[in-house]
C-alpha positions in Angstrom: 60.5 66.3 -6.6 62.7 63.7 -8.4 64.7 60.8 -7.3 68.2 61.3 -8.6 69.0 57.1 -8.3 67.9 54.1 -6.4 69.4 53.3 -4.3 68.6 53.1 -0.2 69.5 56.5 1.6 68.6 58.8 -1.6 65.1 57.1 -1.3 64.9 57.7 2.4 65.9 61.4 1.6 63.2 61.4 -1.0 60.6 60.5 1.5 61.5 62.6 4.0 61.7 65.8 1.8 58.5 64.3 0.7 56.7 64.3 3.9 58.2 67.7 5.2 56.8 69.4 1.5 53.6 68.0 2.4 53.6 69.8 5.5 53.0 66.3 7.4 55.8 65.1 10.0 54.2 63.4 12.8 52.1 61.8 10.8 51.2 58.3 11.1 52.9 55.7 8.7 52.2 52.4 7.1 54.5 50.4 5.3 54.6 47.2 3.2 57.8 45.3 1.9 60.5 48.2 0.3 58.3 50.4 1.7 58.4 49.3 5.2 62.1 49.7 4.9 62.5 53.0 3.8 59.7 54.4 6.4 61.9 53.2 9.4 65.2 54.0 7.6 64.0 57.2 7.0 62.6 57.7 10.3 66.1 56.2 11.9 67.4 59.5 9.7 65.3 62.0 10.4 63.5 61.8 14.1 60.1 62.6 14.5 59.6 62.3 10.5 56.8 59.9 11.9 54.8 59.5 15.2 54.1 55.8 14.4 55.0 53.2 11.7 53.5 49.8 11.1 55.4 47.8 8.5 54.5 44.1 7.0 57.7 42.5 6.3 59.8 45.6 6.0 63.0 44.7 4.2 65.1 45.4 6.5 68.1 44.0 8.9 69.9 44.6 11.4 73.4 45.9 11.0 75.0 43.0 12.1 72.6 40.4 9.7 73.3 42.8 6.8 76.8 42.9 7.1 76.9 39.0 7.1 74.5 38.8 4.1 76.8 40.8 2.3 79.9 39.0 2.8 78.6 36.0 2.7 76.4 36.5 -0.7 79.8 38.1 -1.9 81.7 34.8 -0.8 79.7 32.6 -2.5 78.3 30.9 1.0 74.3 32.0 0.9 72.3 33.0 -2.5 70.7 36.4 -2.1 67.5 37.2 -4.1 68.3 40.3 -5.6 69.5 38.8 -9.2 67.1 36.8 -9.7 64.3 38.8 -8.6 65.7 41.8 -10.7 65.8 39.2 -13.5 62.2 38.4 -13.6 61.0 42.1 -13.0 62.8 42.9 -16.2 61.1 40.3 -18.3 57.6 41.6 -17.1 55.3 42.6 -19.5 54.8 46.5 -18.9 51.9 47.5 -21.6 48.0 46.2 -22.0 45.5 47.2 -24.2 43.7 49.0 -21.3 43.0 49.2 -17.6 40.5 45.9 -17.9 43.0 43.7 -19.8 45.6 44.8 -17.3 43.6 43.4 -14.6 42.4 40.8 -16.1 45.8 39.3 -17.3 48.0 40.5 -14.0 45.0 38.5 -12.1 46.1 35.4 -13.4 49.3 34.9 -12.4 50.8 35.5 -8.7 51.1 38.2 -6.7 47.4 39.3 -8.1 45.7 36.4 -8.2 45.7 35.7 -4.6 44.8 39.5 -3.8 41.2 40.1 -2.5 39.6 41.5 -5.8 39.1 45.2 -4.8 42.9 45.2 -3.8 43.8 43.9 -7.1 41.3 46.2 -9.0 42.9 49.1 -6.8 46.5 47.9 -7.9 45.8 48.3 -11.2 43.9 51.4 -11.1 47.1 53.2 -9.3 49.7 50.9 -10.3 49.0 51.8 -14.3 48.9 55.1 -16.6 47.5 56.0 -20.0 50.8 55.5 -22.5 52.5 58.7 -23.1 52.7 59.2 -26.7 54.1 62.5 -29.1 51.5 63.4 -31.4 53.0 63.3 -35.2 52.2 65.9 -37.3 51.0 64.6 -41.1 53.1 67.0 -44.2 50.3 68.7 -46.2 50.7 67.4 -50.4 49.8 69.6 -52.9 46.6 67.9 -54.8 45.9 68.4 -58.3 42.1 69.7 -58.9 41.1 66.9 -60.7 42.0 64.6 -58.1 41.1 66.3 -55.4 37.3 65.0 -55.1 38.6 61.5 -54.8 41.2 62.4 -52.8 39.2 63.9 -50.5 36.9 60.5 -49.8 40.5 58.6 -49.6 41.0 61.3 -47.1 38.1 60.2 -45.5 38.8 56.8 -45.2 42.6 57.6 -43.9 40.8 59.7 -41.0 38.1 56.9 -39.8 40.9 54.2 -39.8 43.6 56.5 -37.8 40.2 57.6 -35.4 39.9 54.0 -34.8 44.0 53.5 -34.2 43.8 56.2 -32.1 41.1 55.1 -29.4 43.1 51.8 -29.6 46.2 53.6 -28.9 44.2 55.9 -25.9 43.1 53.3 -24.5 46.5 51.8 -24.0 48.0 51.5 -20.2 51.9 51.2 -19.3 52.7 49.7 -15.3 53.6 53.4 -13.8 56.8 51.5 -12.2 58.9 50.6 -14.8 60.1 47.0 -15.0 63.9 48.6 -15.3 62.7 50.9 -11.9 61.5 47.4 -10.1 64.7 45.8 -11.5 66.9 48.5 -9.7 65.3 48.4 -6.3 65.9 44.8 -5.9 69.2 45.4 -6.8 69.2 48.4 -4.1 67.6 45.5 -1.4 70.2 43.1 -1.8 70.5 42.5 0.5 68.6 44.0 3.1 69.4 47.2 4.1 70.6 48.2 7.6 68.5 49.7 10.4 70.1 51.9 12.8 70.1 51.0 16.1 70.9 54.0 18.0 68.5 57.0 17.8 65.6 54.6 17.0 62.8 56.0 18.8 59.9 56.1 17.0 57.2 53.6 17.6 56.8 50.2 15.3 55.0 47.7 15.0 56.5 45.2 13.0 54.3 42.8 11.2 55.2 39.3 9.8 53.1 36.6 8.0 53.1 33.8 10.4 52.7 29.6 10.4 51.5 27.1 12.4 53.7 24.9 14.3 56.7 28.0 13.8 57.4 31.3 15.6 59.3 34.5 13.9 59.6 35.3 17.3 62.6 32.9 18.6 64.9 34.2 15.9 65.6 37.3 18.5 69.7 37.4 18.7 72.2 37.5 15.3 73.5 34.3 16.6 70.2 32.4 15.6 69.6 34.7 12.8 72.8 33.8 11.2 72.5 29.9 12.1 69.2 29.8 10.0 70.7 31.8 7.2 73.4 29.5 6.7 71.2 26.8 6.9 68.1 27.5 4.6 70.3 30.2 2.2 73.4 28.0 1.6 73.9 28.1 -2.0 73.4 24.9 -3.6 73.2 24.4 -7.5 71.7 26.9 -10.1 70.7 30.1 -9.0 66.8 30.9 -9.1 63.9 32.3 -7.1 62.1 29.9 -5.2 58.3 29.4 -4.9 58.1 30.6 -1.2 54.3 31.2 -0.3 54.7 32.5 3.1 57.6 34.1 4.2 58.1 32.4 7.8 61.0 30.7 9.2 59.4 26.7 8.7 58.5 27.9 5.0 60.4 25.6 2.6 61.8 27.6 -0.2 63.7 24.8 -1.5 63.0 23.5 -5.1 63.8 20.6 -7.3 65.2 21.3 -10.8 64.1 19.2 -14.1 67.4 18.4 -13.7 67.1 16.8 -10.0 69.7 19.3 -8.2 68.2 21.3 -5.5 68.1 25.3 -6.7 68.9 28.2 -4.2 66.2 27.8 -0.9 67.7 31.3 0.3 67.2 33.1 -3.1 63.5 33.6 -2.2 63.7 36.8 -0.3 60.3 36.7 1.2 61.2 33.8 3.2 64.2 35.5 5.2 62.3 38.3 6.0 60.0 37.3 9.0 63.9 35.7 10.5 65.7 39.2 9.8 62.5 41.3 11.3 62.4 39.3 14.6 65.9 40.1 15.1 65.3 44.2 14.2 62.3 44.2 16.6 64.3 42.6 19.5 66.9 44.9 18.8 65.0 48.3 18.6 63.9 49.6 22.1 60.7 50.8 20.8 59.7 47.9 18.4 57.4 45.0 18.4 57.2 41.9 16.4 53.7 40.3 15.7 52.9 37.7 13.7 49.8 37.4 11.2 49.1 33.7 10.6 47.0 33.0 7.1 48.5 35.4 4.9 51.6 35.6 2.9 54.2 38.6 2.0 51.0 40.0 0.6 49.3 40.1 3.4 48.0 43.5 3.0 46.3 43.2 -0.6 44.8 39.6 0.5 43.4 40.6 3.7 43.2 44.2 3.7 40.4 44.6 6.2 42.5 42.2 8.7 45.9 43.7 8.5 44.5 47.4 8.4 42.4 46.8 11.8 45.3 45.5 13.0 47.5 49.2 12.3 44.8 50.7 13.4 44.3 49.3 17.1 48.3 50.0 17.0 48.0 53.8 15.5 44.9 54.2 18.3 46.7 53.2 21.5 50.0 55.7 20.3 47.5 58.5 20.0 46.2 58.0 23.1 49.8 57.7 25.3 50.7 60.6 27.0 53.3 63.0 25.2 56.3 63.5 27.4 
């Protein structure tokens, strides 16, 4: 199977076709971020695609909150992060030496370097490939036979040196998600996409990172959902993604420039998303909001064991409801 473009519904109808070919609807599904959103898109799409999803900050809206993000953005009123975010994907660095440089330069800098260290070795381990390189065929020269004895230990030499280029060149990893790939689905997820309402059936937990002293869970109607959008996402000054840490509602995203204006607080998507999935779980019959204090939008590669017992408790108790 290949995915024609990115954009929203042809990824949903990738996954779908996906999961029928594998001969597994009704299965059980977890989602994190993009791929929260596409599991209950898809699911919205195609009933009983799953028998359960658990998603961590799906990116996702209601139809109502999307449709004022998108006017709004295309006003001019609230920044959206999808620029900027598609921005920085493009400038990331997509080729290391080999699997251990990856992980030991992607470990540095954020999102790795606050992933527990098996999730981050795992990232890399999946999230890279061996570079995909044509073999070039060398011209044969004619060679005199007076020459050819020296020739021959030149020869040698050639081959050692290109043996060595080519472990180096073996050895070489590229991200298997291209940076112009990551660049188009932000673009696709700005902003986010729309959840059906109607024909929403399928059970979800919806996870958020949550903070003391704040609640995801009061943002419940449009009315507040659009209140807090206009005030944290109002477009003020130079576009540019903010340093959120944890996506919850009190979570300042605002930043100072060298300059001294105050950049975009709204153009950090993470810190909409715990707003925009209150409202979808309030509004889907068969959805739940729960908060996960201590973690950020990464939840599930910094506390893996946490946020996996947590889907699984969930997963158990649908298992065990009766079927009607």
């Amino acid at each position: 199977m290949t995915l024609p473009q990115y954009t929203v519904p042809a990824v949903a109808e990738y996954l779908t076709g996906a999961v029928d070919a594998a001969g597994m609807r009704g299965c059980l599904c977890f989602g994190h971020s993009a791929g929260g959103a596409f599991a209950i898109i898809a699911s919205s799409r195609s009933p009983g695609l799953f028998s359960a999803i658990v998603s961590f900050e799906a990116v996702a809206a209601s139809p109502a909150s999307h449709a004022f993000m998108r006017e709004a953005r295309d006003s001019g009123a609230i920044a959206t992060a999808g620029p900027s975010l598609a921005a920085m994907a493009l400038r990331r660095r997509a080729l290391f030496a080999s699997s251990a440089d990856a992980l030991a330069r992607l470990s540095q800098k954020p999102p790795l370097a606050g992933m527990h260290p098996e999730a981050a070795r795992l990232f890399v381990q999946h999230g890279t490939r061996p570079v995909r390189r044509q073999q070039q065929q060398q011209p044969e020269t004619f060679i005199p036979s007076e020459q050819s004895h020296w020739h021959e230990q030149q020869q040698q030499v050639e081959l050692q040196v290109q043996q060595q280029q080519q472990q180096q060149v073996e050895q070489q990893v590229e991200l298997v998600c291209a940076p112009s790939v990551e660049a188009a689905y932000y673009r696709a997820l700005d902003p986010p996409p729309a959840v059906p309402l109607a024909g929403s059936s399928c059970p979800l937990l919806m996870l958020v990172a949550g903070s003391p002293g704040s609640s995801a869970a009061s943002f419940k109607t449009h009315a507040a959902v659009r209140q807090w959008l206009l005030t944290h996402t109002a477009r003020r000054g130079q576009h540019a993604v903010a340093g959120a840490s944890s996506a919850t509602p009190s979570s300042s995203s605002s930043n100072t420039s060298s300059s001294g204006s105050s950049t975009d607080a709204g153009s950090s998507l993470h810190a909409v998303l715990a707003v925009l999935n209150a409202e979808l779980a309030a509004s889907l019959p068969s959805a739940r909001l729960v908060e996960v204090p201590g973690v950020s939008h990464f939840g599930p590669l910094e506390q893996p064991r946490l946020i996996a017992d947590i889907a699984a408790a969930f997963f158990r108790q649908q298992q065990q409801r009766p079927r009607l």
